[in-house]
PDB file with SEQRES, HELIX, SHEET and CRYST1 records, atoms N, CA, C and O in Angstrom:
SEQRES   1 A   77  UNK UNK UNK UNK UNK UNK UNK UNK UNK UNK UNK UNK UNK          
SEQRES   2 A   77  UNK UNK UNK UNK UNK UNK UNK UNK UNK UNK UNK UNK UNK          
SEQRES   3 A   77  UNK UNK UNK UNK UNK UNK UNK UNK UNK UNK UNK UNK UNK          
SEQRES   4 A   77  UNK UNK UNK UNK UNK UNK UNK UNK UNK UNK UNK UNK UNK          
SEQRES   5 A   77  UNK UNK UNK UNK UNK UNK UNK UNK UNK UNK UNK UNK UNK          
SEQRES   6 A   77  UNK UNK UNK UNK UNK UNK UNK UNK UNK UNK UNK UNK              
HELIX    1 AA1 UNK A    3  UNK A   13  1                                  11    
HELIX    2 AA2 UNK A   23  UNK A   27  1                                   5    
HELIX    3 AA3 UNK A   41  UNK A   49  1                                   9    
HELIX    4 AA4 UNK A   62  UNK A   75  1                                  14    
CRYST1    1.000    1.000    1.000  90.00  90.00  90.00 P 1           1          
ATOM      1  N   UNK A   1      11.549   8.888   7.200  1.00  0.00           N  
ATOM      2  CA  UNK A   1      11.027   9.530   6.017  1.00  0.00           C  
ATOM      3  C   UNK A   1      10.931  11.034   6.309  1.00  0.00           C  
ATOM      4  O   UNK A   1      10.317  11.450   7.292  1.00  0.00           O  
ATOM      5  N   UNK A   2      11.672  11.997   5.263  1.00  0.00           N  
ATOM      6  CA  UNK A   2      11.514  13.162   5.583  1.00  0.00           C  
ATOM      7  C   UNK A   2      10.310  13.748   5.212  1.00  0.00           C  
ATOM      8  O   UNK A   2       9.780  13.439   4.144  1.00  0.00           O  
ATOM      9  N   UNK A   3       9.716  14.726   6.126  1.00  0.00           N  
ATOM     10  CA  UNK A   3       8.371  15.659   5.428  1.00  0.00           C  
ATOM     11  C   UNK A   3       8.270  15.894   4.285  1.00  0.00           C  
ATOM     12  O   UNK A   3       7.115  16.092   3.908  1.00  0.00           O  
ATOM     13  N   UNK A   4       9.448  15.988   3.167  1.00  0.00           N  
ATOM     14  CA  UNK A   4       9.130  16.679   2.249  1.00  0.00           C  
ATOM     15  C   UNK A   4       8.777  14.855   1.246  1.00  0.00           C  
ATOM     16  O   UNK A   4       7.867  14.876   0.417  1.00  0.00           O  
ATOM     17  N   UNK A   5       9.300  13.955   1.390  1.00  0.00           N  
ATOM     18  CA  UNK A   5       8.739  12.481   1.080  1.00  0.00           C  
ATOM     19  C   UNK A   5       6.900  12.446   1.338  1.00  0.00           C  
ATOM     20  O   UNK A   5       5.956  12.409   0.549  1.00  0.00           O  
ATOM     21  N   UNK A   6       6.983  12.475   2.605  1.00  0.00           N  
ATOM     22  CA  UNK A   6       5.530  12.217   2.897  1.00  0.00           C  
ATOM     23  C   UNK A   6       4.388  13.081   2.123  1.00  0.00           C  
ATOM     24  O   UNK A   6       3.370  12.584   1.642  1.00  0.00           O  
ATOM     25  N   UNK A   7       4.728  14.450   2.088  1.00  0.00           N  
ATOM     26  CA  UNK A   7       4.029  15.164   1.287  1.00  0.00           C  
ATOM     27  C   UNK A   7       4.019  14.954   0.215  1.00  0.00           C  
ATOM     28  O   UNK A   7       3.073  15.443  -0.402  1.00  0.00           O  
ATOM     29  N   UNK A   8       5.268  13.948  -0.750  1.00  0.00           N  
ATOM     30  CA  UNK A   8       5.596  14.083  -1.975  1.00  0.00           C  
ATOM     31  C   UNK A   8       4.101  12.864  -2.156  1.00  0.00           C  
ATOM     32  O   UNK A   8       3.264  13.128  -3.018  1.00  0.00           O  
ATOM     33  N   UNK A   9       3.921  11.556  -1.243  1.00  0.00           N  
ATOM     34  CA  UNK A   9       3.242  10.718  -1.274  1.00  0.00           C  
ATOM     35  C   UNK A   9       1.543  10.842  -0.870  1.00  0.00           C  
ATOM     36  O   UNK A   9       0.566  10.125  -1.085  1.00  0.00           O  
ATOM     37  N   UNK A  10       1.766  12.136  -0.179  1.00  0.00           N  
ATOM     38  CA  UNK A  10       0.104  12.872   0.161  1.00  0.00           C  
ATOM     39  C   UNK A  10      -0.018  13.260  -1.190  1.00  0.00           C  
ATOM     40  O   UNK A  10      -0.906  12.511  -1.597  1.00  0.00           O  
ATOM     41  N   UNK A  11       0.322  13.954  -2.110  1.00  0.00           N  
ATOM     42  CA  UNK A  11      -0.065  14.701  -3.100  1.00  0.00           C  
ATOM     43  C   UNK A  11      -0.314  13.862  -4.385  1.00  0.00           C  
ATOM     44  O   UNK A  11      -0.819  14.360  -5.391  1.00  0.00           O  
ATOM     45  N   UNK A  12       0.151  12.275  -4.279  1.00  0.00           N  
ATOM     46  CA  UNK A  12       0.016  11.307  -5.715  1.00  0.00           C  
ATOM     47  C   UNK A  12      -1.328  10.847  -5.150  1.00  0.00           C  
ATOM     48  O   UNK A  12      -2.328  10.723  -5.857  1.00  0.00           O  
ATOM     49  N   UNK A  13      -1.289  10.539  -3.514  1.00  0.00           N  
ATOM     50  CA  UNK A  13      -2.479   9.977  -3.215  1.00  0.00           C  
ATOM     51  C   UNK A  13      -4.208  10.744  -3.000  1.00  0.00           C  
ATOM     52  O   UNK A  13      -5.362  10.316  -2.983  1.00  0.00           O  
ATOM     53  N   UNK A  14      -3.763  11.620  -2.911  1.00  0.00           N  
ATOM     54  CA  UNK A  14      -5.043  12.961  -2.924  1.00  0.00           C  
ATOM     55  C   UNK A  14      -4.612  14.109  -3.253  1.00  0.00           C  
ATOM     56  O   UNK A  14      -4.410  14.931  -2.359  1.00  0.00           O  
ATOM     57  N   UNK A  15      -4.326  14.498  -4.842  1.00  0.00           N  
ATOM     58  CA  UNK A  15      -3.679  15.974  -4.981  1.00  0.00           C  
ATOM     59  C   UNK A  15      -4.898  16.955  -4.849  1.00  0.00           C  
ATOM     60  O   UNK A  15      -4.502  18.103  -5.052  1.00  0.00           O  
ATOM     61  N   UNK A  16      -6.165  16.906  -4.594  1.00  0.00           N  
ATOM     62  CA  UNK A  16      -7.389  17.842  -4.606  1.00  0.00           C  
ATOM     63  C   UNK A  16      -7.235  18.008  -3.018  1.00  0.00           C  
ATOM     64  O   UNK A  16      -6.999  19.163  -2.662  1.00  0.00           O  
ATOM     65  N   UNK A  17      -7.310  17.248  -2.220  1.00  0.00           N  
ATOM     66  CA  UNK A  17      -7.414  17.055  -0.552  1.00  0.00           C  
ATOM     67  C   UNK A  17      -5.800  18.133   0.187  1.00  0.00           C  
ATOM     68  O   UNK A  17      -5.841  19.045   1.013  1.00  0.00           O  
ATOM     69  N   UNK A  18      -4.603  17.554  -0.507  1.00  0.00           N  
ATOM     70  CA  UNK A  18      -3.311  17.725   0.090  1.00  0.00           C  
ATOM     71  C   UNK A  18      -2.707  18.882  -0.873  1.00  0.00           C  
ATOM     72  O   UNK A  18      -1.578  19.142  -0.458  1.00  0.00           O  
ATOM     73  N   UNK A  19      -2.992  19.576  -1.861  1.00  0.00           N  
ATOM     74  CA  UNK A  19      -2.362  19.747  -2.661  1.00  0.00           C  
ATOM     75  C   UNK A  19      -1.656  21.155  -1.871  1.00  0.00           C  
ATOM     76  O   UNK A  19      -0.596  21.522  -2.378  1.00  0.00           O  
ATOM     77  N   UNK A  20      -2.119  21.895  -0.776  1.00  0.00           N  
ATOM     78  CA  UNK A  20      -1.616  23.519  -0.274  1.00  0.00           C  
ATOM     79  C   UNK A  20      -0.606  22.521   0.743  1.00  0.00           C  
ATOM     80  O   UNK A  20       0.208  23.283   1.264  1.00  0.00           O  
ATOM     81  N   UNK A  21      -0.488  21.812   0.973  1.00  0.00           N  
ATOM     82  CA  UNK A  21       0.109  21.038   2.222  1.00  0.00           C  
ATOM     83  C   UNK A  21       1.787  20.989   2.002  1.00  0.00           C  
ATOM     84  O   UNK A  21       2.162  20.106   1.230  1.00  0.00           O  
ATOM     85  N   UNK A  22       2.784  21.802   2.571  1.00  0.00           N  
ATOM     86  CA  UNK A  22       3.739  21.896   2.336  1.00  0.00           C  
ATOM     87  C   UNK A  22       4.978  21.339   3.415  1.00  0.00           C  
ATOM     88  O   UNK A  22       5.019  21.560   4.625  1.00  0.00           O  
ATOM     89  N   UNK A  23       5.596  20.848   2.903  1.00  0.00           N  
ATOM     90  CA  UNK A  23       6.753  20.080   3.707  1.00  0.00           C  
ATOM     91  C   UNK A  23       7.116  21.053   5.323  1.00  0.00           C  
ATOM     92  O   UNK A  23       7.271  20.491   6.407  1.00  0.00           O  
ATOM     93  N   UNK A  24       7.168  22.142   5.173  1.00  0.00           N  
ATOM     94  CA  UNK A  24       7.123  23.312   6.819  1.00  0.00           C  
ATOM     95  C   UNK A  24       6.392  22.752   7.656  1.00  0.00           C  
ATOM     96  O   UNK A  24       6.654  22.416   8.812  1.00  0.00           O  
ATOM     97  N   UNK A  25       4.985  22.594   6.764  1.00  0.00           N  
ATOM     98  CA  UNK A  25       3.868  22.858   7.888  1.00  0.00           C  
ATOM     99  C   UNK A  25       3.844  21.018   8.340  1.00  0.00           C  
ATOM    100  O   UNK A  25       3.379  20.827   9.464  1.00  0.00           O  
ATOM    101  N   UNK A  26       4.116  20.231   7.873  1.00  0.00           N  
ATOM    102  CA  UNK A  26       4.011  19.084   7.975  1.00  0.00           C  
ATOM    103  C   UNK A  26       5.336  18.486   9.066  1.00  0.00           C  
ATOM    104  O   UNK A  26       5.115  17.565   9.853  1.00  0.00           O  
ATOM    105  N   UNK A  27       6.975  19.298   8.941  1.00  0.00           N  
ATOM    106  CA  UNK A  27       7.748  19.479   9.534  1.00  0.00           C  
ATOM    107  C   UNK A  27       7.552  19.890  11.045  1.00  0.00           C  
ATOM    108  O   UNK A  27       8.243  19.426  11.952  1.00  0.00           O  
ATOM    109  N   UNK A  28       6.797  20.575  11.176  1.00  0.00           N  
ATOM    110  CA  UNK A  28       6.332  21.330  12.435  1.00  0.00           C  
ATOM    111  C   UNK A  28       5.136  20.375  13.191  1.00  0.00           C  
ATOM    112  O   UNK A  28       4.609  20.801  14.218  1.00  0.00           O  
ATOM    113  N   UNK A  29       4.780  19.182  12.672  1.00  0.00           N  
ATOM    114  CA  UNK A  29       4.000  19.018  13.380  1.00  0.00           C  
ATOM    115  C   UNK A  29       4.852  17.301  14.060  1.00  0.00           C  
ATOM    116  O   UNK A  29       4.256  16.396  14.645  1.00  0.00           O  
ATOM    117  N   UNK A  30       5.888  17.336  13.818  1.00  0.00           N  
ATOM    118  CA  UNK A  30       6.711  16.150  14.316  1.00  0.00           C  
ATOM    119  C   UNK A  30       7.557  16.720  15.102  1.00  0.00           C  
ATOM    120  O   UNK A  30       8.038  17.805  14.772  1.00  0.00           O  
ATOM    121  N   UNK A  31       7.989  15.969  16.570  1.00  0.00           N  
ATOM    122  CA  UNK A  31       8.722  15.923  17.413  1.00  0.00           C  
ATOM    123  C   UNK A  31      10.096  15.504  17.471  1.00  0.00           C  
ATOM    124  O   UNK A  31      10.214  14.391  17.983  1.00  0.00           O  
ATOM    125  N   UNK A  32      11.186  16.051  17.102  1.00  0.00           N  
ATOM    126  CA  UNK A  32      12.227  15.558  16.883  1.00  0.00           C  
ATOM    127  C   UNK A  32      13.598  15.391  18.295  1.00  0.00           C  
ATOM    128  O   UNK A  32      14.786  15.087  18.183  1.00  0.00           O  
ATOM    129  N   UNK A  33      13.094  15.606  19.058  1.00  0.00           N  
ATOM    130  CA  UNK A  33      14.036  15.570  20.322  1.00  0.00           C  
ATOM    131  C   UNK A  33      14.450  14.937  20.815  1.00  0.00           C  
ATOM    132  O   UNK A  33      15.591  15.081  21.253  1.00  0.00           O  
ATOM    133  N   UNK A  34      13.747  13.927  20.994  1.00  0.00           N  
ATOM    134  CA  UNK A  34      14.269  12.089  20.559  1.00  0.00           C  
ATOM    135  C   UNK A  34      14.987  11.408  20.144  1.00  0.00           C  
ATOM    136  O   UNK A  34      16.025  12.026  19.907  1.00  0.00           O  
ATOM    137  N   UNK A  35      15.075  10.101  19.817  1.00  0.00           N  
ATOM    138  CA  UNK A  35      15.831   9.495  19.043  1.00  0.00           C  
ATOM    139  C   UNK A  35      15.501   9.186  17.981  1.00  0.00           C  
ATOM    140  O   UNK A  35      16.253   8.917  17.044  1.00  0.00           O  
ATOM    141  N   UNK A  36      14.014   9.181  17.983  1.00  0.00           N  
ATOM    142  CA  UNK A  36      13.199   8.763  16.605  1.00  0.00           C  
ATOM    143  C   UNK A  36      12.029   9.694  16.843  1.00  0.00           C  
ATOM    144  O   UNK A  36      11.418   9.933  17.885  1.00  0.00           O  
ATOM    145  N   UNK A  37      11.862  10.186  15.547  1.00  0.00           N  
ATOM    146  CA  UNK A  37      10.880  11.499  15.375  1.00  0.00           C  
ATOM    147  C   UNK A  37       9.715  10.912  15.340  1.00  0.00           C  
ATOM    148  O   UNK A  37       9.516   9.744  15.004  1.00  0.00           O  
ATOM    149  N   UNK A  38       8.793  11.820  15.736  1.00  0.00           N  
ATOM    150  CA  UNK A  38       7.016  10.973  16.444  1.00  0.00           C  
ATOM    151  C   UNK A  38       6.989  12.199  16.157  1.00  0.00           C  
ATOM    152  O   UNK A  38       7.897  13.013  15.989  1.00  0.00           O  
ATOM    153  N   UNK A  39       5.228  12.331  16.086  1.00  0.00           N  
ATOM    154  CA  UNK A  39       4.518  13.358  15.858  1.00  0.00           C  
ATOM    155  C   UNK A  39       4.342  13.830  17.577  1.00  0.00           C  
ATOM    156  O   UNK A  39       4.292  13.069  18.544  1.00  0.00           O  
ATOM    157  N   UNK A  40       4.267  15.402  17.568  1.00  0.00           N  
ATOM    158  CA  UNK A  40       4.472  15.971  18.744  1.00  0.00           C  
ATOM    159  C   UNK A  40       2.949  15.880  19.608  1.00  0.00           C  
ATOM    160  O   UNK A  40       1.888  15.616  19.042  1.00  0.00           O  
ATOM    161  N   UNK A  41       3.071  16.130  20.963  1.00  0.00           N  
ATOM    162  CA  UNK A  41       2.021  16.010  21.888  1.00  0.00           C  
ATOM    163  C   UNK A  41       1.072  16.713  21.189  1.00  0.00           C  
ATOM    164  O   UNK A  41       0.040  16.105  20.902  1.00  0.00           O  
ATOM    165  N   UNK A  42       1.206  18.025  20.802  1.00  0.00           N  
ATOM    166  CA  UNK A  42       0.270  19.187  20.347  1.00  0.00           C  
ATOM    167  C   UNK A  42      -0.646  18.914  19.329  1.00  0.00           C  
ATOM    168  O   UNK A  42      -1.800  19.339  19.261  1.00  0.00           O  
ATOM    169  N   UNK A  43       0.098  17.965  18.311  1.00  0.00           N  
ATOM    170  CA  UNK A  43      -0.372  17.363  17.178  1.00  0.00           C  
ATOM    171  C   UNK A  43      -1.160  16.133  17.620  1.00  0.00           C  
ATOM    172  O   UNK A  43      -2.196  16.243  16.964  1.00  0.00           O  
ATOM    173  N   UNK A  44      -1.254  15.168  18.259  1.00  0.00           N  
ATOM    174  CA  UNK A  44      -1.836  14.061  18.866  1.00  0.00           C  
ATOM    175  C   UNK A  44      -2.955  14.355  19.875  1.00  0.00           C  
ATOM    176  O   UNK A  44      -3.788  13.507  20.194  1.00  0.00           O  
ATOM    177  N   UNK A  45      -2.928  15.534  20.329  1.00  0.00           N  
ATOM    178  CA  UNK A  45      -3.817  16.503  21.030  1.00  0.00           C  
ATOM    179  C   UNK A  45      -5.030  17.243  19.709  1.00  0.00           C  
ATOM    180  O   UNK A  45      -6.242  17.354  19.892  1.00  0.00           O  
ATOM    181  N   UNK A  46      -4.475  17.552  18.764  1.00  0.00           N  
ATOM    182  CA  UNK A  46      -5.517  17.972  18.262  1.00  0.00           C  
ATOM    183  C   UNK A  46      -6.001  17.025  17.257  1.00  0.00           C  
ATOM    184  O   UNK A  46      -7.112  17.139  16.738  1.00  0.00           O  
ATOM    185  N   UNK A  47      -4.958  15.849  16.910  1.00  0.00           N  
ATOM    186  CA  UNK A  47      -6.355  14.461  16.163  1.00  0.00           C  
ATOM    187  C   UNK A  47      -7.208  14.242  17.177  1.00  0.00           C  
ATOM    188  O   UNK A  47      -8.399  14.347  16.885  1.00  0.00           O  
ATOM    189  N   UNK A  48      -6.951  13.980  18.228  1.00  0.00           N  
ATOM    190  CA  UNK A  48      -8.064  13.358  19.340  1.00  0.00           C  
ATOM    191  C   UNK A  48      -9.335  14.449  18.970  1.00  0.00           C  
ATOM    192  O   UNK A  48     -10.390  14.241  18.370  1.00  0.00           O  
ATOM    193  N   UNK A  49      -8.855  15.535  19.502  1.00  0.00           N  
ATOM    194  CA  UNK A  49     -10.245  16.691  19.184  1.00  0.00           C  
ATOM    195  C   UNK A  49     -10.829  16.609  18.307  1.00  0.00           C  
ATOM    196  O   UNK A  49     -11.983  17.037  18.294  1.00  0.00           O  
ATOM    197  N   UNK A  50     -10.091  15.848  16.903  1.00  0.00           N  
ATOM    198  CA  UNK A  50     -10.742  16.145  15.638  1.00  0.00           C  
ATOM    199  C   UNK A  50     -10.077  16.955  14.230  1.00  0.00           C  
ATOM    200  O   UNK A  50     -10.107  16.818  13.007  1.00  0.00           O  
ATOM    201  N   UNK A  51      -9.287  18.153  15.550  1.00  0.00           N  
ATOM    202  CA  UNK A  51      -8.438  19.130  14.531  1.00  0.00           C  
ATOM    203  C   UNK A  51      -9.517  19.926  14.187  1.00  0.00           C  
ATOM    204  O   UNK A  51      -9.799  20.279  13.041  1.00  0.00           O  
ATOM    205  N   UNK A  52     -10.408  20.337  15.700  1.00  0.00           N  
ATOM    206  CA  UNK A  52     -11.421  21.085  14.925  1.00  0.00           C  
ATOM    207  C   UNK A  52     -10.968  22.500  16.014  1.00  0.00           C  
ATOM    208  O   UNK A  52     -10.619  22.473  17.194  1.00  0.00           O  
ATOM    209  N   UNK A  53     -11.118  23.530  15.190  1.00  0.00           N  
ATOM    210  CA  UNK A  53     -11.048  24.881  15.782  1.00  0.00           C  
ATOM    211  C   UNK A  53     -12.385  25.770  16.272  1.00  0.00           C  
ATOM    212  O   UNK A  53     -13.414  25.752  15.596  1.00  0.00           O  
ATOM    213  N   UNK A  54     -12.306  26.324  17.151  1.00  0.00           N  
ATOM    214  CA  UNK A  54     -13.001  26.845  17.923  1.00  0.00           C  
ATOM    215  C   UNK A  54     -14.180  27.758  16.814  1.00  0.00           C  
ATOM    216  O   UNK A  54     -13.730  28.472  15.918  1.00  0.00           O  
ATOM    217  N   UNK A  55     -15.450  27.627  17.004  1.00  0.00           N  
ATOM    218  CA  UNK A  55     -16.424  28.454  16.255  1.00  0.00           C  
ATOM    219  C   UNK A  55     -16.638  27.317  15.188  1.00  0.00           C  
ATOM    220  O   UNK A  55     -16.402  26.138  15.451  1.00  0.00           O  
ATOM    221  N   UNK A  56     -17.140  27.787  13.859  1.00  0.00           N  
ATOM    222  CA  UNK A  56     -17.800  27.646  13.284  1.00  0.00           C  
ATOM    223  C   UNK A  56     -16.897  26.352  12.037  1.00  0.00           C  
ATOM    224  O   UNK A  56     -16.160  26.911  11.226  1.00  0.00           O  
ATOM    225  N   UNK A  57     -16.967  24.921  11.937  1.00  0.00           N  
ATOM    226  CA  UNK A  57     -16.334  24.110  11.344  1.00  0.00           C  
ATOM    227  C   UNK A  57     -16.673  24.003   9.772  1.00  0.00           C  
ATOM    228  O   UNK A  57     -17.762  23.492   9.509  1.00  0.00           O  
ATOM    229  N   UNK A  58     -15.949  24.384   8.804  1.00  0.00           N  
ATOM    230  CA  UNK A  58     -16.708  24.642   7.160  1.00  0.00           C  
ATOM    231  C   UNK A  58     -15.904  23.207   6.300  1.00  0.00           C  
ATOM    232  O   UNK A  58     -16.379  22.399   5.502  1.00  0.00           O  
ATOM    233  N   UNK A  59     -14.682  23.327   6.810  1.00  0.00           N  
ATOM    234  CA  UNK A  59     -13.693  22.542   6.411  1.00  0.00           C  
ATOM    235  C   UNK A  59     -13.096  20.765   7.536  1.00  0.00           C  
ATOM    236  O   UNK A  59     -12.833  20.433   8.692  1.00  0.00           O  
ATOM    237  N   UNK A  60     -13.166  20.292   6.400  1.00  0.00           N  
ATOM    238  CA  UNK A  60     -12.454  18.661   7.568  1.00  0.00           C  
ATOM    239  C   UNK A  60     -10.589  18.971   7.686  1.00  0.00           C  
ATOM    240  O   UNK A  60      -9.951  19.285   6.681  1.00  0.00           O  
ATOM    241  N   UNK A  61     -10.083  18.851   8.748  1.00  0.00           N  
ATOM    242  CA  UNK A  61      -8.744  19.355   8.553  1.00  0.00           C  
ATOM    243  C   UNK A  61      -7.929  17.790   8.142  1.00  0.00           C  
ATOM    244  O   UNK A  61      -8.473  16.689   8.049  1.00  0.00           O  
ATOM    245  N   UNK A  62      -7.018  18.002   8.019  1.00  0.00           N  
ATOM    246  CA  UNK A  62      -5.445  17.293   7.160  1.00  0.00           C  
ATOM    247  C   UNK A  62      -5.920  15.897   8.252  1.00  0.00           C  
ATOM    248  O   UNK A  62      -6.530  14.879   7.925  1.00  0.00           O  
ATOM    249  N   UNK A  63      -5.245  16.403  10.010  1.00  0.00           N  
ATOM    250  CA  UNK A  63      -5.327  15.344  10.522  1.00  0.00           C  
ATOM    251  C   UNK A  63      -6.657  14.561  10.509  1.00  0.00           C  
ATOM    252  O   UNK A  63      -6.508  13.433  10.040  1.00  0.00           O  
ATOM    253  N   UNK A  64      -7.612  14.780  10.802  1.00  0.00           N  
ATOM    254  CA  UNK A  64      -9.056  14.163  10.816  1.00  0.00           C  
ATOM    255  C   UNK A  64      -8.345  13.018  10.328  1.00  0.00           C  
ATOM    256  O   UNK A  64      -7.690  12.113  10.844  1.00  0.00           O  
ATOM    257  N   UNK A  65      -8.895  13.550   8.454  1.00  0.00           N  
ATOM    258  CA  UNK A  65      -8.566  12.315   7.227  1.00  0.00           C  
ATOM    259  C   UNK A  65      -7.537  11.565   7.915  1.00  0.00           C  
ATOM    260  O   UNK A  65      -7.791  10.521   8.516  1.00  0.00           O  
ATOM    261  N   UNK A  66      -6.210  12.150   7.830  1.00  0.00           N  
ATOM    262  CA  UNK A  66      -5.399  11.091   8.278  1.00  0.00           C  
ATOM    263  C   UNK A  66      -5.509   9.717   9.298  1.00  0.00           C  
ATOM    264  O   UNK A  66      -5.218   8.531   9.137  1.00  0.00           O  
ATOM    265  N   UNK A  67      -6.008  10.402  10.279  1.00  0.00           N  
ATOM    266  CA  UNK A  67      -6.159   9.960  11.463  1.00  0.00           C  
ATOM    267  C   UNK A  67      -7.637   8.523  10.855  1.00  0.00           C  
ATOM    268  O   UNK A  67      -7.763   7.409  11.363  1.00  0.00           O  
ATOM    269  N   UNK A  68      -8.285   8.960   9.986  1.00  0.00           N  
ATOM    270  CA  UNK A  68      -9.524   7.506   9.620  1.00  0.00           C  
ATOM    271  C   UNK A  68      -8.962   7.061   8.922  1.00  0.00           C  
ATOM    272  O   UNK A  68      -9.619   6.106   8.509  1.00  0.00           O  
ATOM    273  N   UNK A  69      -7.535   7.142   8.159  1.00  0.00           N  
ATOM    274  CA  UNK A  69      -7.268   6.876   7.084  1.00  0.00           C  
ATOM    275  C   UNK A  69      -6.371   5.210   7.510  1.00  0.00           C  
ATOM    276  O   UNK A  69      -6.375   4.059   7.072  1.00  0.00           O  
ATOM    277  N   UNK A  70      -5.617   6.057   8.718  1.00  0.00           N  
ATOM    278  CA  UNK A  70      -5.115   5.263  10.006  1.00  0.00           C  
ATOM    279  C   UNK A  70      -5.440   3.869  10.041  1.00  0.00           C  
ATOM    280  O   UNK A  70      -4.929   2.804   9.693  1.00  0.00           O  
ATOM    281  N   UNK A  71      -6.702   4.368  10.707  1.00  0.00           N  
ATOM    282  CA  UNK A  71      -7.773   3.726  11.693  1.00  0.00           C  
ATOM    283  C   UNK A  71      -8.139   2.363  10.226  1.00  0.00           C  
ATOM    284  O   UNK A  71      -8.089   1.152  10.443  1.00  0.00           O  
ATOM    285  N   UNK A  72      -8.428   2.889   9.049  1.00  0.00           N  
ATOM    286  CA  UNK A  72      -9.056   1.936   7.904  1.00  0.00           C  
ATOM    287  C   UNK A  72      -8.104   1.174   8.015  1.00  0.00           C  
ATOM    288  O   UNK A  72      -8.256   0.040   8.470  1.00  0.00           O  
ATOM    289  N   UNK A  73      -7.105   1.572   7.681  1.00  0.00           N  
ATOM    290  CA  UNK A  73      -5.897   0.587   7.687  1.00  0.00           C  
ATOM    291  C   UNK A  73      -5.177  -0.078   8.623  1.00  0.00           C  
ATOM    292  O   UNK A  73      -4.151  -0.636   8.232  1.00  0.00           O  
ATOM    293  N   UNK A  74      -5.562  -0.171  10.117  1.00  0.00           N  
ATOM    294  CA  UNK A  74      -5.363  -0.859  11.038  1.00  0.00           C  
ATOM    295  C   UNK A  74      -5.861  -2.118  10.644  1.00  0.00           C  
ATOM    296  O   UNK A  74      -5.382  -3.207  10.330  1.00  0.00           O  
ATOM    297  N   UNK A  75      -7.392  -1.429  10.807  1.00  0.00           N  
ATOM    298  CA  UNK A  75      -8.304  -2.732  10.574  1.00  0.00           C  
ATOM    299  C   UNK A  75      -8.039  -3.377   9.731  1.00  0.00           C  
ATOM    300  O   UNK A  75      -8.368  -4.523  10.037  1.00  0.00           O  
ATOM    301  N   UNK A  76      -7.404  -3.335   8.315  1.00  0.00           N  
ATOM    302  CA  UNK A  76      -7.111  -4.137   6.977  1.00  0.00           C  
ATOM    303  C   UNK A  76      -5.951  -5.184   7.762  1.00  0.00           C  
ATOM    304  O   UNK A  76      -6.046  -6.411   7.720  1.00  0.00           O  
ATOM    305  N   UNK A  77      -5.182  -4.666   8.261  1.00  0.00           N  
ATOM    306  CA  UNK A  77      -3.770  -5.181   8.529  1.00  0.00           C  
ATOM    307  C   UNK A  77      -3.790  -5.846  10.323  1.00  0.00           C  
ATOM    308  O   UNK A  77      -2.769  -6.329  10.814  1.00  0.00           O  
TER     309      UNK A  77                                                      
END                                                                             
């Protein structure tokens, strides 16, 4: 599935949450060097953290959500 799909499917499913979220920035956070594209170390490095940036946290970032969104749906399945 290309980035610009996934975003097309972030934005029916939360257009208030995803709506600045653009196929680049979503592009950049997958590993393509492979044989099959995975999301990159850097990116799997900062769900673990949270995706939280240094100082003062105002905002929940993209991965967080994703990452419980995940997790809900493990458990369903």
């Amino acid at each position: 599935m290309s980035p610009a799909e996934i975003v097309k499917i972030l934005h029916t499913t939360n257009w208030k949450f995803f709506k600045k979220l653009a196929p680049q920035t979503l592009g950049a956070w997958i590993d393509r060097s492979g044989k099959v594209p995975r999301w990159s170390d850097a990116t799997l490095r900062r769900v673990e953290k949270g995706n939280k940036p240094g100082g003062l946290t105002t905002r929940v970032g993209i991965l967080v959500w994703t990452q419980n969104l995940c997790e809900e749906l493990q458990a369903h399945f």
